[in-house]
Backbone as CSV, one residue per row, in Angstrom:
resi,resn,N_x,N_y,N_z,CA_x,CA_y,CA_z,C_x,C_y,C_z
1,UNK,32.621,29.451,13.323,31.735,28.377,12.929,32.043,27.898,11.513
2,UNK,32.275,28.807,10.384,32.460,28.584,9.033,34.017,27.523,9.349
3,UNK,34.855,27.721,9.865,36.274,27.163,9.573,35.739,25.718,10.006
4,UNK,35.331,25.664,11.140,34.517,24.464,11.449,33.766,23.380,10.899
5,UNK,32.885,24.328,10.209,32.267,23.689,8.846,32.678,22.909,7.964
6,UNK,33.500,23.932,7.363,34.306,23.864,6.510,35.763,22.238,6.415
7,UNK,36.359,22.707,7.515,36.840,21.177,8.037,36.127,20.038,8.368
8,UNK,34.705,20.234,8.840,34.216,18.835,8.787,33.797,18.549,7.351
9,UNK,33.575,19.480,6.349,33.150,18.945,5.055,34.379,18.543,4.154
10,UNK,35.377,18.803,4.445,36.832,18.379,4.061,36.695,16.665,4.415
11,UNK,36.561,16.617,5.949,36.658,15.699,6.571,36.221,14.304,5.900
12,UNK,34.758,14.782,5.333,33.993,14.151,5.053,33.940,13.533,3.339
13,UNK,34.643,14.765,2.980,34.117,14.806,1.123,35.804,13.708,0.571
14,UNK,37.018,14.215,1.505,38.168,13.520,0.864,38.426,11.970,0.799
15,UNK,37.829,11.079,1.599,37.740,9.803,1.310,36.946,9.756,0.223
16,UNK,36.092,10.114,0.494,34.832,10.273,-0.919,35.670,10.398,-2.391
17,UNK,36.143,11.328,-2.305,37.683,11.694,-3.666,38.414,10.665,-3.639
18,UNK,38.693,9.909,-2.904,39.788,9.202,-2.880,39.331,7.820,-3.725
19,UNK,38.070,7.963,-2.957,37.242,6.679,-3.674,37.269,6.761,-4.735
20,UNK,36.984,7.955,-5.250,36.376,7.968,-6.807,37.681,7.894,-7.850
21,UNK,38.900,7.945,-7.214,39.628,7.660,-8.072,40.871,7.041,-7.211
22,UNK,41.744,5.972,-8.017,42.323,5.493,-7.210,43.672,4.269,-8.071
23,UNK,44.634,4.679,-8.021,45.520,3.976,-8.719,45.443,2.449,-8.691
24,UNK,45.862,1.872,-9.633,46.046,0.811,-9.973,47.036,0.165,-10.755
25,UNK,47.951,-0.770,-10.426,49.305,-0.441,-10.947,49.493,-2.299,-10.340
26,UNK,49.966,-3.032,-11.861,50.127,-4.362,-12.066,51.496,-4.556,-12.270
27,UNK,52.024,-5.568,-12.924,52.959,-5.898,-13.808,53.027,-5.897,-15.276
28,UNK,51.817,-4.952,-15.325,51.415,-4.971,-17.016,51.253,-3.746,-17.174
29,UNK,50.245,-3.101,-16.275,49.932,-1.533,-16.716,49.767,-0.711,-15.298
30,UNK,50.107,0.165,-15.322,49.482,1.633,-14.331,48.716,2.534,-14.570
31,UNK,47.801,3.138,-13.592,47.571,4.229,-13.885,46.263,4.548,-13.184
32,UNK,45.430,5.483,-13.541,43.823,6.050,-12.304,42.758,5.240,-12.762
33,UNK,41.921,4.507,-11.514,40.490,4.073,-11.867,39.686,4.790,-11.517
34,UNK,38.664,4.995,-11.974,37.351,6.597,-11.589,36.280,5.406,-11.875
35,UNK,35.708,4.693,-11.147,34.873,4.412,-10.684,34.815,2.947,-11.854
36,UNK,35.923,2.707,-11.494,35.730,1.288,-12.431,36.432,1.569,-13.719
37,UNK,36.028,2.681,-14.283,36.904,3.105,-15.549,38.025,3.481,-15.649
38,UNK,39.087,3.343,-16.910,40.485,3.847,-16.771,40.440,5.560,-17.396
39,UNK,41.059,5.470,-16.798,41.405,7.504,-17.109,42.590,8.131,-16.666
40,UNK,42.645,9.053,-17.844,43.889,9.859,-17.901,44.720,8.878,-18.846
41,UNK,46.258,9.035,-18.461,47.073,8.509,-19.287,47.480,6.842,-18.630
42,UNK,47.536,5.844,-19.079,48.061,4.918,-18.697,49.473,4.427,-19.080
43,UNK,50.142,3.987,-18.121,51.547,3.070,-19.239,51.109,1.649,-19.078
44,UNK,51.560,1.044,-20.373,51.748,-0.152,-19.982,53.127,-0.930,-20.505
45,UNK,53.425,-2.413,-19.957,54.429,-2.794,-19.937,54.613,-4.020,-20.603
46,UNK,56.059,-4.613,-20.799,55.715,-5.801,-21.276,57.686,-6.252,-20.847
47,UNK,57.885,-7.505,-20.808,59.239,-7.925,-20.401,59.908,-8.025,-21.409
48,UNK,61.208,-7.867,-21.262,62.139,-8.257,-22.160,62.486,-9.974,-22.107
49,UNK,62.933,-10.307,-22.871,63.780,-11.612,-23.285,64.855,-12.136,-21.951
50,UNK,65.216,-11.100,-21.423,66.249,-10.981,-20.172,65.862,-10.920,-18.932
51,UNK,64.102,-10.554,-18.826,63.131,-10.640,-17.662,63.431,-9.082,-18.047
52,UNK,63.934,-7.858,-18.042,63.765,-6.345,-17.875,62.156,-5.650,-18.455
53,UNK,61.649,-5.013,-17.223,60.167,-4.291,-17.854,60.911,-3.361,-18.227
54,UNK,59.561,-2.830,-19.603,59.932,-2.110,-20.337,58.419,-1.180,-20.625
55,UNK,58.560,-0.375,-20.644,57.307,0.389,-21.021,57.090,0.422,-22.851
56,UNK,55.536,0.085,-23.104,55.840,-0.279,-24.490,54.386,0.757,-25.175
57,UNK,53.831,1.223,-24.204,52.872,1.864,-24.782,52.340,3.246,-23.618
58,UNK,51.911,4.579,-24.239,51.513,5.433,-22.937,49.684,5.752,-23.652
59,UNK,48.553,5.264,-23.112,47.511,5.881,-24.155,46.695,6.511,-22.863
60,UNK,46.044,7.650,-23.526,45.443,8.582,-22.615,43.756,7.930,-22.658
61,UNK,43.099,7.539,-21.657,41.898,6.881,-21.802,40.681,8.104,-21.897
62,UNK,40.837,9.128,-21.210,40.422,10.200,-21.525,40.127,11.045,-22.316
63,UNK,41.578,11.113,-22.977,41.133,11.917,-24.617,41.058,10.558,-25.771
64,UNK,41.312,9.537,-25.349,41.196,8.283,-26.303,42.233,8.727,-27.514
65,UNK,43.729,8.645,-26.697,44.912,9.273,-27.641,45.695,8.525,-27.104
66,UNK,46.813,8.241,-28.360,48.079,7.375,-27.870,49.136,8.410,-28.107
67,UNK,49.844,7.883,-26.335,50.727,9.273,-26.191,52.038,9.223,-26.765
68,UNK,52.560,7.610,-26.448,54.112,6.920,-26.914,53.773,5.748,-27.036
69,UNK,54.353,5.160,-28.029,54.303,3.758,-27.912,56.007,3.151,-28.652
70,UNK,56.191,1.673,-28.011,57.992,1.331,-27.957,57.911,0.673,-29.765
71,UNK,58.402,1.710,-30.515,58.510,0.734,-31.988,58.901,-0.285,-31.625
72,UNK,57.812,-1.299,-33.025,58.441,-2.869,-32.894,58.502,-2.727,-34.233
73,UNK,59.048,-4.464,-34.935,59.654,-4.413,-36.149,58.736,-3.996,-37.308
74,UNK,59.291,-3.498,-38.129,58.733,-2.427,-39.448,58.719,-3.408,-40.512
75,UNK,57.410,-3.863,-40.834,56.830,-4.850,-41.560,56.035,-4.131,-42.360
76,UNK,55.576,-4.844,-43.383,54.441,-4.048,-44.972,53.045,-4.490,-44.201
77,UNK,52.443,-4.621,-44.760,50.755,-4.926,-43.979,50.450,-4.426,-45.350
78,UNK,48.919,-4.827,-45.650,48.153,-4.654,-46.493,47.298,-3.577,-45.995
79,UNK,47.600,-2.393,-47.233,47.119,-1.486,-46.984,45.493,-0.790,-47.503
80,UNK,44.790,-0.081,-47.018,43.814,0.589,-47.892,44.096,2.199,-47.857
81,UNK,44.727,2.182,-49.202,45.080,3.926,-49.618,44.010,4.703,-49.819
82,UNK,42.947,3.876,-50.473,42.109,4.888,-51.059,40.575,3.443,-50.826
83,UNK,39.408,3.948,-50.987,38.668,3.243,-50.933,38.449,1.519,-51.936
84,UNK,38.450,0.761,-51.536,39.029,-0.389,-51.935,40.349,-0.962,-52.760
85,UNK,40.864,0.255,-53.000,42.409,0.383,-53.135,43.502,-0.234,-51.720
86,UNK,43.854,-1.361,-51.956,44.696,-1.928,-50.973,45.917,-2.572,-51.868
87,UNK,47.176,-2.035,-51.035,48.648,-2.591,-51.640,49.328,-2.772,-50.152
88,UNK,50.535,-3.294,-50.726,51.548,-3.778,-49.999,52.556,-2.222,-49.386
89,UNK,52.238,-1.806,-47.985,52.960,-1.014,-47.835,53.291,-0.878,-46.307
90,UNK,54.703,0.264,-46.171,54.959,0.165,-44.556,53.784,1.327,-44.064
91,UNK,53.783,1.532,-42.816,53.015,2.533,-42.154,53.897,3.579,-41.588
92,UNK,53.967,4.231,-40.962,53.923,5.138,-39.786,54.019,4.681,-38.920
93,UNK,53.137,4.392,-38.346,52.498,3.601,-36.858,51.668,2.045,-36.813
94,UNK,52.008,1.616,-36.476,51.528,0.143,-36.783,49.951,0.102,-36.495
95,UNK,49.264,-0.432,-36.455,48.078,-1.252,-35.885,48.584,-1.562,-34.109
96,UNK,48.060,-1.080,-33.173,48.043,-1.304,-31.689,47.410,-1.353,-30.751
97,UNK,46.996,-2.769,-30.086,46.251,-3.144,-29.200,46.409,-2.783,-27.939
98,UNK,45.201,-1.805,-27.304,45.812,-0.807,-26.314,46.017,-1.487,-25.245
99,UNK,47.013,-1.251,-24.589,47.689,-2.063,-23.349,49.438,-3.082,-23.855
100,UNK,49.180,-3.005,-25.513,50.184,-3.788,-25.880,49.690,-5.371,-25.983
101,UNK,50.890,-5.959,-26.062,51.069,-7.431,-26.734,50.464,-8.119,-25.259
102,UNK,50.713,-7.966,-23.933,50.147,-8.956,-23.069,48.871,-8.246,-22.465
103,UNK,48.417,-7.381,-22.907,46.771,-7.097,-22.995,46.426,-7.943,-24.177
104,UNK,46.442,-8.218,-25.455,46.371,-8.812,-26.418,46.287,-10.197,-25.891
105,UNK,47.384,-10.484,-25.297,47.340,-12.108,-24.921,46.608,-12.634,-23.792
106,UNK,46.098,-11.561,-23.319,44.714,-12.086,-22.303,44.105,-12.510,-22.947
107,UNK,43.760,-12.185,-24.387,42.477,-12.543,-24.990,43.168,-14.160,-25.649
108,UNK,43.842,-13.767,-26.326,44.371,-14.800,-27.500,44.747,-15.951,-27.045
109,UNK,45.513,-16.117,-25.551,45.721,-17.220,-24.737,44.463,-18.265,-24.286
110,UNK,43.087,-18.120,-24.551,41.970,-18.471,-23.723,41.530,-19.099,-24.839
111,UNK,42.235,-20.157,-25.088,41.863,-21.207,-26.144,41.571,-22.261,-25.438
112,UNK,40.246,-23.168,-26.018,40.211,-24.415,-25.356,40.580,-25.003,-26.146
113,UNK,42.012,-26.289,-26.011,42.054,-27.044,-27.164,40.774,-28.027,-27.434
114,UNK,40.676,-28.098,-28.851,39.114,-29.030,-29.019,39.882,-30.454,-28.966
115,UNK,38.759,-31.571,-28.209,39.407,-32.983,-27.872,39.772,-33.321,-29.370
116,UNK,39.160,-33.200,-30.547,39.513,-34.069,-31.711,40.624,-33.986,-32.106
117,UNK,41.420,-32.494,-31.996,42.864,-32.155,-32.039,43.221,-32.810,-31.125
118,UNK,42.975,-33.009,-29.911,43.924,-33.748,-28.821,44.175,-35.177,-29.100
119,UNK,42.809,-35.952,-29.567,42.654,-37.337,-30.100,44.007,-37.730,-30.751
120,UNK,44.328,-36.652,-31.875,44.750,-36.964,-33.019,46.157,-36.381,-33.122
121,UNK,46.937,-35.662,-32.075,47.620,-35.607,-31.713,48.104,-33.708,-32.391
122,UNK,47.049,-33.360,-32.610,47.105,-32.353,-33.479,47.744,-30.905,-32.717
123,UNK,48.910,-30.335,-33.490,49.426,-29.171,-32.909,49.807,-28.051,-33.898
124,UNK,49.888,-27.053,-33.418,50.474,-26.065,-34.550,49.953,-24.249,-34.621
125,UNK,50.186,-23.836,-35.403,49.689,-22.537,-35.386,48.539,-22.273,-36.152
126,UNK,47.325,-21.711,-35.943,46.364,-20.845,-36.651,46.573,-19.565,-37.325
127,UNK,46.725,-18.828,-38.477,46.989,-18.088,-38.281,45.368,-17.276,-38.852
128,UNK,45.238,-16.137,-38.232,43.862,-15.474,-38.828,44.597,-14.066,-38.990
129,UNK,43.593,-13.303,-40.537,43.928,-12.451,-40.723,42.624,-11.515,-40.420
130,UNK,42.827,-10.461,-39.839,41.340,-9.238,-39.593,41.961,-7.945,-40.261
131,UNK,41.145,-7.167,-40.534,41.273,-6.383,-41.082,40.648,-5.032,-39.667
132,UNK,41.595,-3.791,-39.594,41.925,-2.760,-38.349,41.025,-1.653,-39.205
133,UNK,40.001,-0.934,-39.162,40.083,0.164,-39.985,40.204,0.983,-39.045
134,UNK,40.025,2.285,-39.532,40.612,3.534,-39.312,40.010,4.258,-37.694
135,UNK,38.908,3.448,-37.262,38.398,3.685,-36.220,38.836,2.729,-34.935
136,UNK,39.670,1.800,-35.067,40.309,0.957,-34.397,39.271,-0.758,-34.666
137,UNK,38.781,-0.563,-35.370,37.727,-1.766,-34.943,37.556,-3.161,-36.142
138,UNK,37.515,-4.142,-35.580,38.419,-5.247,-36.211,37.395,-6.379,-37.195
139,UNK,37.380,-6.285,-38.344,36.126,-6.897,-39.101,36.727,-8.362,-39.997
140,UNK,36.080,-8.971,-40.815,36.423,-9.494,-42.206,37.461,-10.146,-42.220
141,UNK,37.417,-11.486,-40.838,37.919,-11.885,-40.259,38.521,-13.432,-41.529
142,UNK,39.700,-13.666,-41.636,40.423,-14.259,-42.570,40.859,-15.807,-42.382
143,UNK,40.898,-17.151,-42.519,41.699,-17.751,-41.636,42.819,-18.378,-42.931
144,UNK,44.126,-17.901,-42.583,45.002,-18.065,-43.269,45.946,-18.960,-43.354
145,UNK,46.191,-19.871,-42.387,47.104,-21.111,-42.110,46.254,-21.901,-41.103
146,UNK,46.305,-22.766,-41.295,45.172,-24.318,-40.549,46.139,-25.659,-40.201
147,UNK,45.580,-25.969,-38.919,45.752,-26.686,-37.609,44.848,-28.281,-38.185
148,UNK,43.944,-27.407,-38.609,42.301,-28.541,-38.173,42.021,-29.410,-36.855
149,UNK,41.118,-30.578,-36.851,40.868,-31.069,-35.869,39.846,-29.889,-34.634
150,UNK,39.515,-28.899,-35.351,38.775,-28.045,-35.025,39.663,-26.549,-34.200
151,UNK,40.766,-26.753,-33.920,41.375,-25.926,-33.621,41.291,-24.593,-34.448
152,UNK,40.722,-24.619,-35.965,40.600,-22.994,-36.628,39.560,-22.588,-36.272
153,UNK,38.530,-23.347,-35.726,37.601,-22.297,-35.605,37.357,-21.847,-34.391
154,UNK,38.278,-22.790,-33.262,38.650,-22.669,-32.013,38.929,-20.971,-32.174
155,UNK,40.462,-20.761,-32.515,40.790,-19.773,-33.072,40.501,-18.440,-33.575
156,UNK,39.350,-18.764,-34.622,38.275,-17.515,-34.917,37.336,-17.768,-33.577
157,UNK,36.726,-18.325,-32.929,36.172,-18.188,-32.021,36.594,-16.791,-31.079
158,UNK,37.716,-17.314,-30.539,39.014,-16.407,-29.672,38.941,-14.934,-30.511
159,UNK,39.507,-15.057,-31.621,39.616,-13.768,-32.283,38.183,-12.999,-32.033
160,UNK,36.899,-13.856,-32.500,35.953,-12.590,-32.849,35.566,-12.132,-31.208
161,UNK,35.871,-12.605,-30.484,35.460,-12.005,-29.227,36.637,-11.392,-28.690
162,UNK,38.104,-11.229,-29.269,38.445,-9.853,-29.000,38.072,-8.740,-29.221
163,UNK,37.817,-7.712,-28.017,37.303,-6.468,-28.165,37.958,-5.175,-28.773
164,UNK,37.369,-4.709,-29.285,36.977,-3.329,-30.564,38.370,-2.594,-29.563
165,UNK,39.503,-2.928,-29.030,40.424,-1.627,-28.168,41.820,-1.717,-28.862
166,UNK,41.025,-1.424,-30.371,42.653,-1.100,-31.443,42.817,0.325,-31.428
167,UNK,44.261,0.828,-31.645,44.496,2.208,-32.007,44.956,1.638,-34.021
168,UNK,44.558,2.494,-34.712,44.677,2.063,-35.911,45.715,2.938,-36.355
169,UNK,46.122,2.098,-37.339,47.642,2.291,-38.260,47.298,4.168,-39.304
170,UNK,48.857,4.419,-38.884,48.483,5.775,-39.456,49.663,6.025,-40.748
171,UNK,49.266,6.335,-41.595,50.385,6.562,-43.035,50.269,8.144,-43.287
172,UNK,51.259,8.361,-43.714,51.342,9.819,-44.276,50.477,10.646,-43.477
173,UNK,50.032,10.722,-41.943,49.706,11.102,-41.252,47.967,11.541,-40.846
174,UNK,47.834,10.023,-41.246,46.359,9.621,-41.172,46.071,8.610,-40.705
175,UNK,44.706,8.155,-40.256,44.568,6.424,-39.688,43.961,5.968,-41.166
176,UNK,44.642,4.791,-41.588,44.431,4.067,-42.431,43.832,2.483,-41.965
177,UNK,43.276,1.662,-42.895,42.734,0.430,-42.498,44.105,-0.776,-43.134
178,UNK,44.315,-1.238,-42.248,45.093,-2.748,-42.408,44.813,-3.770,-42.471
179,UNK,45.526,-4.880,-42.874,45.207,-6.572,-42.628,46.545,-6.742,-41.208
180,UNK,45.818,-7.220,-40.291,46.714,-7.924,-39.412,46.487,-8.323,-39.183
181,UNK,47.516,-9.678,-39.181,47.662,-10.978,-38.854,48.057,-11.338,-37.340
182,UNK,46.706,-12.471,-36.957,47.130,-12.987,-35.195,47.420,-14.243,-35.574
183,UNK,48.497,-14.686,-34.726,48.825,-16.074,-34.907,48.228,-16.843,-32.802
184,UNK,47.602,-18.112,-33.617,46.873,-18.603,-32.266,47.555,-19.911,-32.292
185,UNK,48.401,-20.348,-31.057,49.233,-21.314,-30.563,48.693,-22.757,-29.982
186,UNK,48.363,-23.820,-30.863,47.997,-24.872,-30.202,49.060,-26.071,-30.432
187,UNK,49.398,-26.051,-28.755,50.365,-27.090,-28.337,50.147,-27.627,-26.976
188,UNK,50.292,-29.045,-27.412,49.528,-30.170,-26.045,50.687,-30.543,-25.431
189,UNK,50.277,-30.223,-23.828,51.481,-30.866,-23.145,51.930,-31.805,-23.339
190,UNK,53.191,-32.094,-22.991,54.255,-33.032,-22.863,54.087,-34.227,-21.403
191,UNK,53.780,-35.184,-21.880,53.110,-36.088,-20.411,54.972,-36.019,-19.996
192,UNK,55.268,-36.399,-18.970,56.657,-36.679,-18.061,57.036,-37.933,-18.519
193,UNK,58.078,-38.163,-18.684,58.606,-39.516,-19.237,58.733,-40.563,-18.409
194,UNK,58.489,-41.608,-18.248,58.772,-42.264,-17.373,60.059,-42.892,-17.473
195,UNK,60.905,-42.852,-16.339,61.501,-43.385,-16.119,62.036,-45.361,-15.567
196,UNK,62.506,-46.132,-16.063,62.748,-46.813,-15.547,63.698,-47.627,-15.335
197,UNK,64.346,-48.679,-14.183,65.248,-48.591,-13.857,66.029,-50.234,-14.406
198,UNK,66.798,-50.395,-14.390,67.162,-51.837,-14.858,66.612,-53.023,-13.603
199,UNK,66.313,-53.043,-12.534,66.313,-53.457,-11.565,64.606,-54.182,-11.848
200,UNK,65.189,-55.431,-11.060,63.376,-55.931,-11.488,63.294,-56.468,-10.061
């Protein structure tokens, strides 16, 4: 009777498991969903220049730890060494938005251009500076190069509703607070040219 049991509660409990956790695996990232949430370790990805995926980041959602991530270029950032002590220096580990650059650009892409920029034929880059501290979380929001026609605040708009999912910059083997800079892309399509023919 027990083996019996026993197999129907197998029977019964392993879809149940299965449910509760269950891979999920894009063109961006992999890895376990537990009931909506990410857990364990994830990779995520991002393309090369040549179309080749590349794995560019591994962060564990579980222990809220970054396992590997693909160095990118080694730039100074404005640093805070010591409490309002900030200089010009490299890091360790950069400032990193978990999932990488096209988790990042989910957010940063979801610009509405404003009509007065469109009116006026207005294009160009925003650039905003935020500041990462040491807990990943993004404040004291900067706007450093201007578009206008309402496109900067378009911009900070976008920015302040990116969400708090920074891993923060680490020096001499600590998380330190940074200035990093997002650059936000406003460019209006190109209408099709018309063509026409000599023929009347």
């Amino acid at each position: 009777m027990k083996p019996l049991l026993l197999g129907l509660l197998a029977f019964v409990l392993l879809p149940l498991c299965a449910q509760a956790q269950r891979m999920r695996t894009t063109e961006f990232e992999s890895g376990m969903l537990e009931k909506g949430n990410k857990v364990g370790v994830w990779e995520y990805f991002a393309h090369t220049r040549d179309g080749r995926q590349v794995s560019v980041q591994k962060y564990d959602h579980t222990a809220r730890k970054l396992v590997f991530y693909r160095p990118i270029e080694d730039i100074p950032y404005q640093v805070e060494l010591g409490p309002g002590e900030w200089t010009r220096s490299r890091v360790d580990q950069p400032p990193l938005f978990i999932g990488g650059d096209p988790a990042l650009a989910s957010y940063t892409t979801k610009l509405v251009y404003p009509p007065a920029a469109q009116e006026r034929n207005l294009q160009g880059k925003v650039l905003i500076a935020v500041t990462i501290d040491t807990l990943g979380r993004a404040s004291n929001h900067k706007l450093l190069m201007s578009v206008g026609g309402g496109c900067d605040e378009e911009a900070m708009r976008v920015c302040r509703a990116i969400p708090d999912q920074w891993i923060p910059a680490r020096k001499d083997g600590r998380a330190v607070s940074v200035v990093y800079e997002l650059p936000f892309t406003f460019r209006l399509q190109q209408a099709p040219a018309v063509i026409t023919s000599g023929l009347r």
